[in-house]
C-alpha positions as CSV (number, residue, x, y, z in Angstrom):
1,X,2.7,18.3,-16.6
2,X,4.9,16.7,-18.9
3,X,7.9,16.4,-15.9
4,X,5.1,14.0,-14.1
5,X,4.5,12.1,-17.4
6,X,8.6,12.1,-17.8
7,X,9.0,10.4,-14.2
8,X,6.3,8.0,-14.4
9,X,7.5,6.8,-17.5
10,X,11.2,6.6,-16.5
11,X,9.5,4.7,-12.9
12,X,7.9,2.3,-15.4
13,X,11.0,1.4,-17.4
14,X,13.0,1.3,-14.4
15,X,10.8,-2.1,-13.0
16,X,7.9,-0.4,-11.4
17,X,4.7,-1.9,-12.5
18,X,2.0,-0.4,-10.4
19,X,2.1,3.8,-9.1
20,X,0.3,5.9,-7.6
21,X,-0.2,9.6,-8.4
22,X,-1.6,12.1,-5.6
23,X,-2.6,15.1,-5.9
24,X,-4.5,18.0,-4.0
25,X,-6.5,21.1,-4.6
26,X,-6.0,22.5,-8.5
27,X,-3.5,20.5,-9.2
28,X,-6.0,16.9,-9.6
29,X,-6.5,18.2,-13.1
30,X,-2.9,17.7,-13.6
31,X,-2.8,14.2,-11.5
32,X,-5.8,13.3,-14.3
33,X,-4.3,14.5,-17.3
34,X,-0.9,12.6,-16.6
35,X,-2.5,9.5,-16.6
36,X,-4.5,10.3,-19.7
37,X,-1.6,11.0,-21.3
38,X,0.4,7.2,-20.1
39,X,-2.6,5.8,-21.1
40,X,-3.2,7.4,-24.4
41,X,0.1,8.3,-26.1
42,X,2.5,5.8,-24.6
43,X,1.9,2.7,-22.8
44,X,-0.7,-0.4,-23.8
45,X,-1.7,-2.4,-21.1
46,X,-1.9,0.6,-18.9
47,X,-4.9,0.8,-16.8
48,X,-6.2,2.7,-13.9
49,X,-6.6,0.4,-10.7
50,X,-8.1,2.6,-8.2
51,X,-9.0,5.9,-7.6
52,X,-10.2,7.3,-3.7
53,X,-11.0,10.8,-3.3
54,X,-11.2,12.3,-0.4
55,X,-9.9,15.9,1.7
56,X,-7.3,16.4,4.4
57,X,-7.9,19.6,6.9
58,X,-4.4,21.6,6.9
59,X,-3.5,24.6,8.3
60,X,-3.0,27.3,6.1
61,X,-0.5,30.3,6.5
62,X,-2.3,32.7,8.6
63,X,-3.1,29.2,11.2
64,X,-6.7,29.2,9.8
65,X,-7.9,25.4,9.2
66,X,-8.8,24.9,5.8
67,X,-9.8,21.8,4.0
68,X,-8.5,20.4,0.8
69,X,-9.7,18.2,-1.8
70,X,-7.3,14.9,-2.7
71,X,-7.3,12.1,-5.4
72,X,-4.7,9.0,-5.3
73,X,-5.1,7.1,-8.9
74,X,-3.0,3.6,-8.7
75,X,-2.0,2.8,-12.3
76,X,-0.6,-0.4,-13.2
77,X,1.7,-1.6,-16.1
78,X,1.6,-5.3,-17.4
79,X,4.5,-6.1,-17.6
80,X,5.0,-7.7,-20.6
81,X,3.9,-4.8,-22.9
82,X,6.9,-2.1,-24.1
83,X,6.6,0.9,-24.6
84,X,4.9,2.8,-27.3
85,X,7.3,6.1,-28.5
């Protein structure tokens, strides 16, 4: 989890104010706990814009349709705050 927390962060410095994070099946705790952590331990001003949830119908290996659960959480930077290391 800490890679996701790593690229959103370098995203972020680069210019980026707003991102969204997707994420399907059982890895949403993961999308969740990535923005916890931006939120928590190193950005002020971060907060969460939006979050949809929804499922997609894919086909899984053996052709049989299965649907999945999805969340997309938009997170947005002001951009006048730094960073908090």
């Amino acid at each position: 989890m800490l890679s996701y927390v790593v690229a959103c962060i370098t995203l972020f410095n680069s210019g980026k104010s707003e991102l969204m994070i997707r994420a399907r099946g059982r890895s949403i705790p993961k999308a969740v706990d990535t923005v916890e952590m931006l939120k928590h331990s190193f950005f002020k001003g971060l907060f969460v814009k939006s979050v949809e949830i929804g499922s997609e119908d894919i086909r899984s290996y053996n052709g049989q349709e299965i649907s999945i659960s999805i969340i997309e959480i938009i997170i947005v930077k002001e951009t006048n705050m730094e960073t908090e290391t």
